[in-house]
C-alpha positions, 0 to 999 in steps of 0.5 A: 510376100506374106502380106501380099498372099494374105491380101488377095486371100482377103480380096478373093474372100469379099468377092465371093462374099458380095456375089453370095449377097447378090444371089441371096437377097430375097427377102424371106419371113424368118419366125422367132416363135413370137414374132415373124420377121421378113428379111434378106436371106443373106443376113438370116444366113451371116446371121447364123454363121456368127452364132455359129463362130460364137457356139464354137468359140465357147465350146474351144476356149473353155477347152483351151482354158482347161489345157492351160491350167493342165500346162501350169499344174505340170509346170509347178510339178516340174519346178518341184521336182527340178528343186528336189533334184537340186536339193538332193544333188546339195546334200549328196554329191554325185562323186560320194555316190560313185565307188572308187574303181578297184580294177588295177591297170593289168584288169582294165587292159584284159578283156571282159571274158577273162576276168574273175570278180571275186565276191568277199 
């Protein structure tokens, strides 16, 4: 079903375009500062529009470049810090770090609002 929309997309689009080089096929003089040249309106036009695909192109790859090297550099940031963690997880088990729990039974069944903590 895809393939079939992007085919009529593609068909809709070289129609358009073979009208567009129809109507346009005038010759005009185009001058380069050092020469002029006549020629059909519509290859002045494509013309520019390829410059134009060109200059953008640049313009977002050099954009796209510069967030792939920040992505890496955040990748190597977080492979470092997954490594610490794993290195300190080794050094410091997470059950030495917790403190033996010293409430007795009857201070776990009692509410929190009648407890007393006793400071020592």
């Amino acid at each position: 079903m895809k393939k079939t929309g992007q085919f009529y997309s593609i068909l809709v689009l070289a129609l358009v375009v073979v009208i567009f080089s129809v109507v346009n096929s005038q010759n005009i003089e185009v001058n380069f500062i050092f020469k002029k040249v006549e020629m059909p309106l519509v290859i002045v036009i494509i013309i520019s529009l390829l410059i134009g695909v060109m200059i953008s192109s640049l313009v977002f790859g050099m954009g796209r470049l510069s967030s792939k090297k920040e992505i890496k550099t955040l990748r190597n940031e977080l492979n470092e810090m997954k490594k610490t963690h794993r290195e300190v997880k080794e050094v410091v088990p997470l059950e030495d770090m917790m403190e033996e729990d010293e409430t007795t039974e009857e201070e776990k069944e009692e509410p929190m609002s009648r407890r007393t903590y006793h400071q020592e």
